[in-house]
N, C-alpha and C positions, 0 to 999 in steps of 0.2 A: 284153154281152160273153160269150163260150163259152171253155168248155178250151180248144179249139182258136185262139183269137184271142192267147192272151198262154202267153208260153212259161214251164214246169213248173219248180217251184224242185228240185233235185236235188243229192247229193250230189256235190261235185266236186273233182278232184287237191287237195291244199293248195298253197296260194300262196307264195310266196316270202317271205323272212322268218321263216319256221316254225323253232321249233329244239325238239329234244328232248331230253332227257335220258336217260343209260344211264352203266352201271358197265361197266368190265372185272373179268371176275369173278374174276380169278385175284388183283388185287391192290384190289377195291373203290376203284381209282380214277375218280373218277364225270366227264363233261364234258357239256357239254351242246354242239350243235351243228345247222345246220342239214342234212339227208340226202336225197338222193335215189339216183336208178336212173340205171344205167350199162348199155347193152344191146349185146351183142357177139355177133352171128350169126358162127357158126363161118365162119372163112375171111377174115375182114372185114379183119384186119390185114395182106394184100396192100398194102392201101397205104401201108404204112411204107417203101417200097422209092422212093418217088416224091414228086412235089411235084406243088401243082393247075397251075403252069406248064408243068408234062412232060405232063400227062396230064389227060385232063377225067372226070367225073365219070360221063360216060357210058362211058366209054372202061374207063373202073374196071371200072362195072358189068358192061360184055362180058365182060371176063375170069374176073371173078370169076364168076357165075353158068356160065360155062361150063366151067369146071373143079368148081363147088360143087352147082350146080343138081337133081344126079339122085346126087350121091355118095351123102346118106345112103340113099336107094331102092334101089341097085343093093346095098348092101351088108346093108340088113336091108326087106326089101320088105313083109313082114309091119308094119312100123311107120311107116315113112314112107314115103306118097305122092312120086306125080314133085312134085319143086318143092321138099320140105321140106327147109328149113335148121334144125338147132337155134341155140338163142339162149341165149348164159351171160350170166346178171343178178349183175350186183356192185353194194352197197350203198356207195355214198361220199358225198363231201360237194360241192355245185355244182361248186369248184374242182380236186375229184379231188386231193384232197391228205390226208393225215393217218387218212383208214380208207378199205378197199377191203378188204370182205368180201365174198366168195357172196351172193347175197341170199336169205332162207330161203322156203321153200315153193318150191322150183323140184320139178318132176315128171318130166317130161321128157328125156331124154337118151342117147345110143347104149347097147346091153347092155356091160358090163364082162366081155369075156373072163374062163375061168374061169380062169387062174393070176393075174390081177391082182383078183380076187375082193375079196381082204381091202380092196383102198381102198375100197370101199361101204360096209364096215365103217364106216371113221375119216371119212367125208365131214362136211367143215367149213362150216360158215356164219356168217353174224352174230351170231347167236343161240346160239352155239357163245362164242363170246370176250363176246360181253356181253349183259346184261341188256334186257329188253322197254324199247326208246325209249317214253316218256311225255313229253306235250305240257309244254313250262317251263314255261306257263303254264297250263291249263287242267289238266294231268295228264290228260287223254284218252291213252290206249295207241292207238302210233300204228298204223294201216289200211294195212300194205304195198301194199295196191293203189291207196293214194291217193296214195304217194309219186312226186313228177314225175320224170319223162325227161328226163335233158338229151339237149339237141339237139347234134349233130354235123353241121360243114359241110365243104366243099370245095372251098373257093373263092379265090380273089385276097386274103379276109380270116382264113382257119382252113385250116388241114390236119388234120384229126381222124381219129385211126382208123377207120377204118369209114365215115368221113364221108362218104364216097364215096355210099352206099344211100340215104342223106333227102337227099342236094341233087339226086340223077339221080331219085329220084320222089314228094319231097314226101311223105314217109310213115314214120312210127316206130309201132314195136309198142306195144300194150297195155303195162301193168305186166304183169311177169311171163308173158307169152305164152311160151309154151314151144320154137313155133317158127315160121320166119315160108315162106310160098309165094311163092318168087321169080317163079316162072309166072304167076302171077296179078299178086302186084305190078307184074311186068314189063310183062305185057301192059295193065292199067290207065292203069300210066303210058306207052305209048306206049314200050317201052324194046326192046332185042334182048332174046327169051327162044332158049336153044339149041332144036333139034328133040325133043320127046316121044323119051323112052329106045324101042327095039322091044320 
């Protein structure tokens, strides 16, 4: 048998079940909980206005990408490519209930005009209100990039924000990606991408 005959053991997402431990620092209340990533391409919540019986997932995606597909391009060309969406990561819990923070290390995101300046100042994160999560049981500090993506659908069974993007092409971001090319996604999965900006 060769490397190549049996597949490479690697680091991989944690699995379900996981909980961590962390304080809120302002009152050292400590919980422990299971966390992951919430992934929100700007624009995505278009479809709070609809149900998946009004509209299909493909249907979603025309609109959106064609109102979102070349915005941030046209508006700072120096930074993002045709296609780039940025992507805001918020830290919660599977159920999206009880924390919903920034998730920290994000890099990425349009320049802040200079009279709104000061909010880059005060920009908040998880890491802001509490303490480094540590595994309940191993005490391992947890590896933001290992924490899971919940999935979002849009279908006969879920309406999820954004849910519209993984059920029209079978695809969610990295942890933490900063932003995602609808161009390319679109045209992968077979989907409408609008015309290339002139």
């Amino acid at each position: 048998m060769t490397d190549l005959d049996s597949p490479p053991s690697t680091v991989q997402p944690y699995g379900p079940g996981n909980r961590w431990t962390f304080s809120y620092k302002e009152t050292g209340f400590q919980q422990t909980a299971e966390l992951a990533l919430y992934a929100e391409p700007d624009g995505s919540p278009i479809s709070d206005d609809y149900l998946p019986e009004e509209i299909t997932a493909a249907e979603l995606w025309r609109m959106w990408v064609t109102q979102y597909a070349d915005l941030y391009h046209e508006k700072w060309p120096d930074l993002y490519p045709p296609g780039a969406v940025p992507i805001l990561w918020t830290v919660t819990r599977p159920t999206m209930s009880g924390i919903f923070e920034a998730a920290p290390h994000m890099t990425d995101r349009p320049p802040i005009p200079e009279e709104y300046r000061w909010m880059d100042d005060e920009r908040q994160d998880f890491l802001t209100h509490y303490s480094h999560p540590v595994h309940a049981v191993t005490g391992e500090r947890l590896n933001w990039l290992r924490l899971p993506i919940l999935d979002r659908a849009w279908n006969e069974t879920a309406a999820h924000k954004g849910g519209f993007i993984q059920e029209a092409t079978g695809w969610k971001p990295s942890p933490l990606q900063p932003t995602m090319n609808v161009r390319q996604l679109g045209a992968a999965a077979g989907l409408y991408v609008p015309p290339m900006p002139a």
